[in-house]
Structures are given as C-alpha cells and as structure tokens.
C-alpha positions in Angstrom: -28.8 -7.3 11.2 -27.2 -4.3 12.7 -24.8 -2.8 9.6 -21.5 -0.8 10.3 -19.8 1.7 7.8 -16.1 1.1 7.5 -13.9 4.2 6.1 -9.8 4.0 5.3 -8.4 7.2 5.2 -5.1 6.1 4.2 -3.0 4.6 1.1 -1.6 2.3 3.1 -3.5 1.4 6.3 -1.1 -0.1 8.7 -2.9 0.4 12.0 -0.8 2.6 13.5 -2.3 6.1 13.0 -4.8 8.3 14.6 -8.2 8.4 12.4 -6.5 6.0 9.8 -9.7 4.1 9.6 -13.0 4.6 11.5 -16.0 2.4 11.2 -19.9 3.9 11.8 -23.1 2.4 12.9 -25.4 2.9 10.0 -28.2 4.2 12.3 -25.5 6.8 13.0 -25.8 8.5 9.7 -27.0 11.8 9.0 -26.7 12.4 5.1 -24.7 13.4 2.3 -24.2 17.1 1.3 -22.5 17.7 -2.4 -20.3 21.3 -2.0 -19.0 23.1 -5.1 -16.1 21.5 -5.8 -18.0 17.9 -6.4 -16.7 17.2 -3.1 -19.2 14.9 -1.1 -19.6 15.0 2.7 -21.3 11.9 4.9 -22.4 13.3 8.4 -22.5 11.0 11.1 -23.9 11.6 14.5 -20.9 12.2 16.6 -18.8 9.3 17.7 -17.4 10.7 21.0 -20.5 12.7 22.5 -20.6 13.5 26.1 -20.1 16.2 28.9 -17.5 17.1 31.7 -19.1 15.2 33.6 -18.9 11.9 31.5 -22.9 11.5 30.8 -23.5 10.1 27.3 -25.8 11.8 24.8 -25.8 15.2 27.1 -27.8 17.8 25.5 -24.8 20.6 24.5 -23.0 17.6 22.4 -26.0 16.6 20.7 -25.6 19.2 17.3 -21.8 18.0 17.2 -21.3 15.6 14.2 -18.1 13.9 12.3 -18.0 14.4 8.8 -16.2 12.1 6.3 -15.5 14.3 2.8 -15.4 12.0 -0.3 -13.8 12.9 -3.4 -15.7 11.3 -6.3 -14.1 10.3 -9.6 -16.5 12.5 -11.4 -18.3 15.4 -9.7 -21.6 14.9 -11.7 -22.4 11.5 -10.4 -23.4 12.9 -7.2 -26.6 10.9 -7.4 -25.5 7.8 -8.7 -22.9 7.5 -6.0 -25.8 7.7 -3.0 -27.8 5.5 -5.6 -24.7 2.8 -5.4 -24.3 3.4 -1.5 -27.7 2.4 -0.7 -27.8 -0.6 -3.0 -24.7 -1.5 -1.4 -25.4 -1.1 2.0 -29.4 -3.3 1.3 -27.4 -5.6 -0.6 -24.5 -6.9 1.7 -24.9 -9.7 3.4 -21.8 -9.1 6.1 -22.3 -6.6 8.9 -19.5 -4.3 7.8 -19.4 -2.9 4.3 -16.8 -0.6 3.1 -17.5 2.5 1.8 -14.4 4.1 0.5 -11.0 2.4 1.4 -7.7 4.4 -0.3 -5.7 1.3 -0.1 -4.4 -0.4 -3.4 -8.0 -2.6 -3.2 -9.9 0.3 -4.2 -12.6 -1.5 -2.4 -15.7 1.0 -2.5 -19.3 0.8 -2.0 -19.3 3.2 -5.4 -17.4 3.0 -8.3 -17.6 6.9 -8.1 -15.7 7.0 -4.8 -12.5 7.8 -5.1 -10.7 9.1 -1.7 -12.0 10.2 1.9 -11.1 12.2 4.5 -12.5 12.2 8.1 -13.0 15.3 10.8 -14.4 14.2 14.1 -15.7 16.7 16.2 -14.0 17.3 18.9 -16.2 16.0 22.5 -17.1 19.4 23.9 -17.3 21.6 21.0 -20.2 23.2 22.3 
C-alpha cells in the first residue's frame, strides 16, 4: 500500500489558507537534517516540478525540494524522533499517517514533535 505524509501547519486548520496543510507521497521523501538550534528539517522531492514549457520532472527542477522544519519538544531526541517516524510510518495500517499536526489533537507520528513549518520551492527556481 502506497503511504502519504500528512503535515498541519496551523493551530487551527480551517481549510482556508495557503500551505495550511500539505500531504506527501512517502517515496517522495528525501531525509531529515538536525540544524543547531534542534530544529529538524524533512526534505521532500519537490511537489510542483516542471518547466516553461509544462513538461514534468524536466531536468533544471530536479535539485528543487520542499522542506518541512519540525520543532521537537526536546532537541536531543533527534534520533528517537526518526526512530518513532519510521515505526510509525511501518506500523500504520491507513494510507495516510500524520506526522505533526499543530491543531489541539496534537496528533503526531512522534511524541517529540512538537510544531512544523513548510517552504515549497518555488516551480522554476533554477
């Protein structure tokens, strides 16, 4: 089964905004990079690749990515939270698991997620 990555960017997702909530093919995912701050960031292959010419997957798009940053509840547990991720993502029997969700729910594939923030990269950034 084909397993999708489903992000809320908001407190209080109501539909209604740009990049509130975005949702990734797993085979689109790149990896996790931890910066200084104990910020996390997930790359993705990037969502809206193309050229002027509207042919998918064109060559000049292809080192574009989207990058969601994760704010963990503790900076150390860097590991345990891609440990957590992976179980959760093997684990679930739907197609769609969430992975951090800043509504009330505090639905997360990690207890060590806390908050996201997403950055698409923009079509022709090349």
């Amino acid at each position: 089964m084909k397993k999708f990555l489903y992000f809320n960017v908001v407190g209080n997702y109501d539909g209604n905004g740009l990049d509130d909530a975005v949702v990734y093919p797993m085979d689109s995912f790149m990896g996790f990079s931890q910066l200084a701050d104990g910020t996390v960031e997930m790359y993705f292959k990037c969502m809206m690749r193309g050229d002027p010419n509207g042919s998918a997957d064109a060559a000049g798009s292809l080192d574009n990515y989207d990058k969601i940053a994760i704010t963990l509840t503790d900076r150390t547990k860097f590991k345990e939270m891609c440990q957590t991720f992976f179980q959760s993502v093997a684990a679930s029997r739907l197609p769609m698991i969430t992975v951090a969700n800043d509504a009330a729910t505090g639905e997360n594939a990690s207890s060590f997620i806390l908050s996201c923030t997403l950055t698409k990269a923009a079509v022709y950034a090349n």
